[in-house]
Every structure is written in C-alpha cells, then in structure tokens.
Backbone and ligand atoms as CSV (ligand in chain L), in Angstrom:
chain,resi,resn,atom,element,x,y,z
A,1,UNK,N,N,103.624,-76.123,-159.068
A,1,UNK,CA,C,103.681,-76.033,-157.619
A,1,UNK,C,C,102.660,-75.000,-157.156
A,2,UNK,N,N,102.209,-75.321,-155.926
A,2,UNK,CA,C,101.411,-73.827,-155.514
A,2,UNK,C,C,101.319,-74.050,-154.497
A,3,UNK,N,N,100.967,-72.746,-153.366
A,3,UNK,CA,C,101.662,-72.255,-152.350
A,3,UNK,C,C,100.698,-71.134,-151.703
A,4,UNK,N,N,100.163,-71.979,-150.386
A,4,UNK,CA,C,99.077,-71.132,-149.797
A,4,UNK,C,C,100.228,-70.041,-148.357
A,5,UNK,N,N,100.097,-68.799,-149.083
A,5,UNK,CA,C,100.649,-67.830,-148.460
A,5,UNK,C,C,99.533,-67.312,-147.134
A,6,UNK,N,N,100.044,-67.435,-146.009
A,6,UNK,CA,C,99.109,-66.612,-145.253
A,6,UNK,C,C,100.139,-65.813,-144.597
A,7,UNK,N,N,99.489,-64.219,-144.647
A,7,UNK,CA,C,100.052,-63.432,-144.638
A,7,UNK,C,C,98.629,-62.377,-143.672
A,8,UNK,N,N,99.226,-61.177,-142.895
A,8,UNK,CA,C,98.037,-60.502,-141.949
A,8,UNK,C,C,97.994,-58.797,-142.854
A,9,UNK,N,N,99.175,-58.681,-142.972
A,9,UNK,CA,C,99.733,-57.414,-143.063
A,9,UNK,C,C,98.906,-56.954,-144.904
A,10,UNK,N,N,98.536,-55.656,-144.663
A,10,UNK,CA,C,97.864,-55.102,-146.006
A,10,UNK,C,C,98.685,-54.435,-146.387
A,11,UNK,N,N,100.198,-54.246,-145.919
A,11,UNK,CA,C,101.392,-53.097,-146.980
A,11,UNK,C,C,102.769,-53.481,-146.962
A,12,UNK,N,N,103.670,-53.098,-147.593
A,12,UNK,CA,C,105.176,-53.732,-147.268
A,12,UNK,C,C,105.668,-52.956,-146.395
A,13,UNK,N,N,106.793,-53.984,-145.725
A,13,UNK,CA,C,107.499,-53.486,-144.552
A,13,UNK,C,C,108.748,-52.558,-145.410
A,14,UNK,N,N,108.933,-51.555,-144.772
A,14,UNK,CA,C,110.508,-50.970,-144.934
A,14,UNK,C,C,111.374,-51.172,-144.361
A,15,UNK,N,N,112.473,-51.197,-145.583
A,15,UNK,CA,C,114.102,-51.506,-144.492
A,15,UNK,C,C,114.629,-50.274,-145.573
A,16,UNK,N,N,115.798,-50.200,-144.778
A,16,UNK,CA,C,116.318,-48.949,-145.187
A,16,UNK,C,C,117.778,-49.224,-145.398
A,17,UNK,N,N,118.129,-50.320,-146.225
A,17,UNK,CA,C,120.281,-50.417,-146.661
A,17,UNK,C,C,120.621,-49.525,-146.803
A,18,UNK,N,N,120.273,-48.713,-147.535
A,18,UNK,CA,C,121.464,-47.622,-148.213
A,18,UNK,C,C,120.656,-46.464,-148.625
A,19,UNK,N,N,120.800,-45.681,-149.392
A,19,UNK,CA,C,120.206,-44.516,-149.875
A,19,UNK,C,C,118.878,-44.676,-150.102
A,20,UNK,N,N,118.364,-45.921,-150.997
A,20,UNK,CA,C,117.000,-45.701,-151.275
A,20,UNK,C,C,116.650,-47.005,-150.198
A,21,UNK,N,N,115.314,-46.054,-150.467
A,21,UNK,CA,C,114.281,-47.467,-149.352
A,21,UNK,C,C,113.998,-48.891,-150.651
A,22,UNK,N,N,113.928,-49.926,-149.840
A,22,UNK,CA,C,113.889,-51.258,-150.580
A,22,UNK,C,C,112.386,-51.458,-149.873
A,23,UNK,N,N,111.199,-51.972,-150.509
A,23,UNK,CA,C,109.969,-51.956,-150.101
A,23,UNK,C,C,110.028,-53.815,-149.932
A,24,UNK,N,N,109.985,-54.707,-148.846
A,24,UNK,CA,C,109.641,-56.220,-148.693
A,24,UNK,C,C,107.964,-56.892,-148.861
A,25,UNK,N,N,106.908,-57.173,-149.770
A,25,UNK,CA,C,105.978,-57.736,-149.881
A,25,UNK,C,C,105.845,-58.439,-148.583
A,26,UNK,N,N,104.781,-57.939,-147.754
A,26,UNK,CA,C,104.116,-58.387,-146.818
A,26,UNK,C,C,102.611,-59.344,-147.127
A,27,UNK,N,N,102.279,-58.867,-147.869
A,27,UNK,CA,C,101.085,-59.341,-148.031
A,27,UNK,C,C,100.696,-60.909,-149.318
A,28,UNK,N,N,101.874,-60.898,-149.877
A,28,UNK,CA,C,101.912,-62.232,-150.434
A,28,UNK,C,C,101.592,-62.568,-151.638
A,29,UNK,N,N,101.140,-60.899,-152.210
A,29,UNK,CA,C,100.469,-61.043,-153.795
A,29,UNK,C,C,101.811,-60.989,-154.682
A,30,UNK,N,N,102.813,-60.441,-154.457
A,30,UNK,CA,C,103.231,-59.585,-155.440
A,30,UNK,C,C,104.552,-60.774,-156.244
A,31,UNK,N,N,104.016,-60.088,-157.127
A,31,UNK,CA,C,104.984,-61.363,-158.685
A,31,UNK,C,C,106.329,-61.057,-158.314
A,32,UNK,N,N,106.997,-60.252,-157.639
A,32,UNK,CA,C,108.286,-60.126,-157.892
A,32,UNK,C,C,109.025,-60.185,-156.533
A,33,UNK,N,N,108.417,-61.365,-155.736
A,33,UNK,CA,C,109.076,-61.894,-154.245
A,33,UNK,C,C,110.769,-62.080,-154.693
A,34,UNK,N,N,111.229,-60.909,-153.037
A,34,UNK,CA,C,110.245,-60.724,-152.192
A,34,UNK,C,C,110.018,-59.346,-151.966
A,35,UNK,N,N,110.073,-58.783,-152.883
A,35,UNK,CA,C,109.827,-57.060,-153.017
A,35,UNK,C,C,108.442,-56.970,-153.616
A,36,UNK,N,N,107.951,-55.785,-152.892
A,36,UNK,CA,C,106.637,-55.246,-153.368
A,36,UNK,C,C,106.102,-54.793,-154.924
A,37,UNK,N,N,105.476,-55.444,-155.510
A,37,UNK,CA,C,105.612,-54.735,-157.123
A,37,UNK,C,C,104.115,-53.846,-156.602
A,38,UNK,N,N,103.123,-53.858,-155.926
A,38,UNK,CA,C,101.872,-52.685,-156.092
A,38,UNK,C,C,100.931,-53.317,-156.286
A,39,UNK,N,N,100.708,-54.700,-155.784
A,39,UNK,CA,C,99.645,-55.551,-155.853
A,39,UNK,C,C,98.792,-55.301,-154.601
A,40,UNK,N,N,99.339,-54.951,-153.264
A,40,UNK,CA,C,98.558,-54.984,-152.112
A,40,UNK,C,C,97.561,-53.459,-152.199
A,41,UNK,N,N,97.616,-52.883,-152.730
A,41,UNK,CA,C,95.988,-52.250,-152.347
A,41,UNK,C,C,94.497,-53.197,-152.548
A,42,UNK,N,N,94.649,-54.592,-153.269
A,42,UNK,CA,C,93.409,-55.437,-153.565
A,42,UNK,C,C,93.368,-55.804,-151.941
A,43,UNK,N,N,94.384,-55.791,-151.086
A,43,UNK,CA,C,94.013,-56.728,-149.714
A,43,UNK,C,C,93.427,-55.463,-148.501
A,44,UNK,N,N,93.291,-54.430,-148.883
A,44,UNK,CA,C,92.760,-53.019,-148.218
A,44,UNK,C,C,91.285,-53.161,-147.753
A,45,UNK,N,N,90.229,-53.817,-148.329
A,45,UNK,CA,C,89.203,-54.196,-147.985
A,45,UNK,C,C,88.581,-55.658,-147.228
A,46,UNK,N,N,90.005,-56.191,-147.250
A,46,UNK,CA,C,89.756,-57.170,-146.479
A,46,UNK,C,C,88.983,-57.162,-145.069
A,47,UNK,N,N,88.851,-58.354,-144.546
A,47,UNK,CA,C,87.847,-58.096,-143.563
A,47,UNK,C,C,88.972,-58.882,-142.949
A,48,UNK,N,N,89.130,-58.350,-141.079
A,48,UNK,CA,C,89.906,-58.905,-139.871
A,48,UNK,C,C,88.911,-60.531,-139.365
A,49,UNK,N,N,89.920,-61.048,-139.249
A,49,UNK,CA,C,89.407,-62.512,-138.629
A,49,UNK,C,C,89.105,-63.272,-139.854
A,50,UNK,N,N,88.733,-62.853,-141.406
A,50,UNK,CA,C,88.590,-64.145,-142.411
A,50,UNK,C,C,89.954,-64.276,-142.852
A,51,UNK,N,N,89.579,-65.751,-143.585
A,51,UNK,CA,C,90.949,-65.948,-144.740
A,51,UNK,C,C,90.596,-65.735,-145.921
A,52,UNK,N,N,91.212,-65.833,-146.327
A,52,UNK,CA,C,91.302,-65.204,-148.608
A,52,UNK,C,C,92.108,-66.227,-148.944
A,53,UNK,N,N,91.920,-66.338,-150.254
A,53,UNK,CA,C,92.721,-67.233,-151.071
A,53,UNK,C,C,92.566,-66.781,-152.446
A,54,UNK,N,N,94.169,-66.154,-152.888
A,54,UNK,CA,C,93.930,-65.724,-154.245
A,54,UNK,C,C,94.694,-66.186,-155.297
A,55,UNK,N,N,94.388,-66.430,-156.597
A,55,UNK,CA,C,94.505,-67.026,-157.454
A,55,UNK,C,C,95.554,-66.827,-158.365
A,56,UNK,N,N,96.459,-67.228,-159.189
A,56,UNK,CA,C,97.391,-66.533,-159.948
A,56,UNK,C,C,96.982,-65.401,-160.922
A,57,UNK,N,N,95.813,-64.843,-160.822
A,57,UNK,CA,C,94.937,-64.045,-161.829
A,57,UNK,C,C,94.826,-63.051,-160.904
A,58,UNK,N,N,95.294,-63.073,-159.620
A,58,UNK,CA,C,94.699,-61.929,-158.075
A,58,UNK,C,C,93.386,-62.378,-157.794
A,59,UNK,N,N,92.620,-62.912,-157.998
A,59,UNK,CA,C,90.981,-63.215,-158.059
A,59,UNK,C,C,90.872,-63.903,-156.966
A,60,UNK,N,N,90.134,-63.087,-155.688
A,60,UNK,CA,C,89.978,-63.191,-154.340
A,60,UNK,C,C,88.497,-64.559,-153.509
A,61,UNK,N,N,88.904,-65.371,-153.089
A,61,UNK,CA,C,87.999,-66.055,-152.554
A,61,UNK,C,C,87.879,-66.182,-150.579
A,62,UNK,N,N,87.108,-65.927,-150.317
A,62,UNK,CA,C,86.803,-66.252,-149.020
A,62,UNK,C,C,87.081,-67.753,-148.365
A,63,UNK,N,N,87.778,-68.343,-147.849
A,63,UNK,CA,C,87.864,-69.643,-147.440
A,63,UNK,C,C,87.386,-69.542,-145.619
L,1,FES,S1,S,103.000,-55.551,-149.922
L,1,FES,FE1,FE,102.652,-57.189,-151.243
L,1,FES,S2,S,102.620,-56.278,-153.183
L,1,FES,FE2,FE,103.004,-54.657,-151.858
C-alpha cells in the first residue's frame, strides 16, 4: 500500500493528558504514527509553496 501524506507543519503538535507531554507527528515522516519518533528536522529546509514527496528510505523529491 502507499500513501501520499500531505502535511504543512515542520514539528509535532503537543497535547498534554497527564503528566508527561505525548508529542503527535505533524509532518508525516515518522515510523511510529501517530507519535513523533525525530524524523521531522529533514522537513526544516523545506521551501513554502512546493510539494515533497518522500520515500520509505526519507529520500526527498520535489513534485
Ligand atoms: S513531527 Fe513528524 S516525526 Fe516529528
């Protein structure tokens, strides 16, 4: 199966249940949906107004 994520956001959102903060993957990379594993600093250089399309390897293409 595969699955074109479009996503704007370059960091995870916080929610706050209980004592510790739970970090939510905003940005669409991260292997362990739908929590942040530390994949989104690759989307930090992105450029506003293009799209990306990245690969199960993270390997970034311009579409
Ligand atoms: S926000 Fe997606 S991996 Fe952190």
């Amino acid at each position: 199966m595969a699955r074109r994520v479009i996503k704007s956001a370059k960091g995870p959102y916080e929610i706050k249940p209980s004592k510790e903060s739970v970090w939510i993957c905003m940005c669409g990379l991260s292997k362990k949906q739908p929590f942040c594993d530390g994949s989104h600093p690759s989307t930090l250089d992105e450029v506003d107004g293009k799209l990306y399309e990245y690969n199960k390897e993270g390997q970034r293409k311009e579409v």
